[in-house]
N, C-alpha and C positions, 0 to 999 in steps of 0.2 A: 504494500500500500504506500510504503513512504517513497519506495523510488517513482510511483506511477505519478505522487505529488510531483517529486521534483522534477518530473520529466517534463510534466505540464507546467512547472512554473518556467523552465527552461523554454520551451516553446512561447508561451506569453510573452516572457523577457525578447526574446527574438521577434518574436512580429507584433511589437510595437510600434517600431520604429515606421516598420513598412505602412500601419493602420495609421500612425499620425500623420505621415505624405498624402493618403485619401482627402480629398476635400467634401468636407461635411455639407452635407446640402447646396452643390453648388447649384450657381444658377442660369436657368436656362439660356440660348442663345438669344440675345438680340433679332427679331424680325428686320428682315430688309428689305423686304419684297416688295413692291410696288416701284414708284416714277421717282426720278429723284432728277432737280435742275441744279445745274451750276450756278456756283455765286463769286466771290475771287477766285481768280488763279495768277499765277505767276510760271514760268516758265523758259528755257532755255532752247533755241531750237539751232541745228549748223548754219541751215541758210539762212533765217530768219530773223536771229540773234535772238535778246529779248523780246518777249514778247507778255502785256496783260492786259487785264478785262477790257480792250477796245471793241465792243459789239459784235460780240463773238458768245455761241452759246453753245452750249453741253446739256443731252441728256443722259441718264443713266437709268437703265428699268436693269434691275432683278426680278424674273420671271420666277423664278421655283427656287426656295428654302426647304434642302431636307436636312432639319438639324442643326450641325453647324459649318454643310457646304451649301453653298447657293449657284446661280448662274445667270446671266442675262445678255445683254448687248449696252452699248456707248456708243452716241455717235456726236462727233465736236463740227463746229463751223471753226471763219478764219480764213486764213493764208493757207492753210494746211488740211481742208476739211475731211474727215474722215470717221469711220465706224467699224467696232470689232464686236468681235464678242468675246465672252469670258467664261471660267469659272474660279472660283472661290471658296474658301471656307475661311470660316471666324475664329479665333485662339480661344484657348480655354481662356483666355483674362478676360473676354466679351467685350474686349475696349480694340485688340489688333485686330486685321485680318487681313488676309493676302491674296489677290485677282494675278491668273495668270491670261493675258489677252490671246484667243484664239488666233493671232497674227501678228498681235501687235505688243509687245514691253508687255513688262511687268509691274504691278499697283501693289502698294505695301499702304496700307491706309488705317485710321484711328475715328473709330464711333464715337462721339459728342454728345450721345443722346440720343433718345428715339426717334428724331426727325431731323437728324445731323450728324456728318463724317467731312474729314478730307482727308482725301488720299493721295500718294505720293505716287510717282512714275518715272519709270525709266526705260526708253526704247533706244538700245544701242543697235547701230548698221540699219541699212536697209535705206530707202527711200524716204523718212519722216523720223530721223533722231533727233531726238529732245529728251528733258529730266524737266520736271518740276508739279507742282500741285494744283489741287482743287478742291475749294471749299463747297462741297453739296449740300443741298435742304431738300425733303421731304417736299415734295408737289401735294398741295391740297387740294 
C-alpha cells in the first residue's frame, strides 16, 4: 500500500508541471467573419516609393471561420490595384494572427477588438513588392 502511495505521489509531482502549462478556460477565438474596410495605411512600394491614404480603398471579407482558421479575399485600389485571397488562422493569444495570400505576401496582423485589426505585410519579388500596414474597421 505505501509504495502504490508513493508511486502516485511521484506521478502527481511529475504532471504538475505539465497540468499548470494547460490554460484554464481559455477563450474562444475572436469572430472575423464578415466585411471589413480600410482606414490608415502607410506603406512602402519599389516603384512607387511611399505611398498613404490618398483615395485609395481596401476591402477585406472573411468568408468562413472554422475555429481558429479562417479564409476570405482582399482587394486594394491605387497605383497598384489588386486582389488575393487568403487563409488564416488566429494565435492562441486571440490578439495575433497570421494570413498567408493565395498569391500575394504575407499578413502578420493584431485584433483591437471586435470590430478592429491592423495588419502588417510583406510581398517580396514579383511584380507588386511592398511592406507596410493597414488599419481595418468592421463595415456596418
Amino acid at each position: 500500500m505505501k509504495a502504490i502511495l508513493t508511486a502516485l505521489a511521484a506521478v502527481l509531482l511529475l504532471a504538475l508541471p505539465a497540468l499548470a502549462q494547460q490554460p484554464a478556460g481559455q477563450a474562444s477565438p475572436p469572430n472575423l467573419t464578415g466585411t471589413w474596410k480600410a482606414g490608415p495605411f502607410h506603406l512602402h512600394h519599389k516603384t512607387h516609393g511611399f505611398v498613404q491614404n490618398r483615395d485609395q480603398a481596401a476591402t477585406l471579407v472573411v468568408t468562413e471561420q472554422q475555429g481558429r482558421v479562417f479564409h476570405g479575399r482582399v482587394e486594394w485600389g491605387g497605383k497598384a490595384p489588386g486582389q488575393d485571397t487568403f487563409s488564416g488562422d488566429i494565435d492562441k493569444d486571440n490578439v495575433t494572427f497570421y494570413m498567408a495570400g493565395h498569391t500575394d505576401g504575407v499578413r502578420i496582423g493584431k485584433i483591437e477588438g471586435p470590430d478592429a485589426f491592423t495588419f502588417y505585410y510583406v510581398t517580396p519579388g514579383g511584380p507588386n513588392p511592398r511592406a507596410g500596414y493597414v488599419e481595418y474597421k468592421r463595415a456596418k
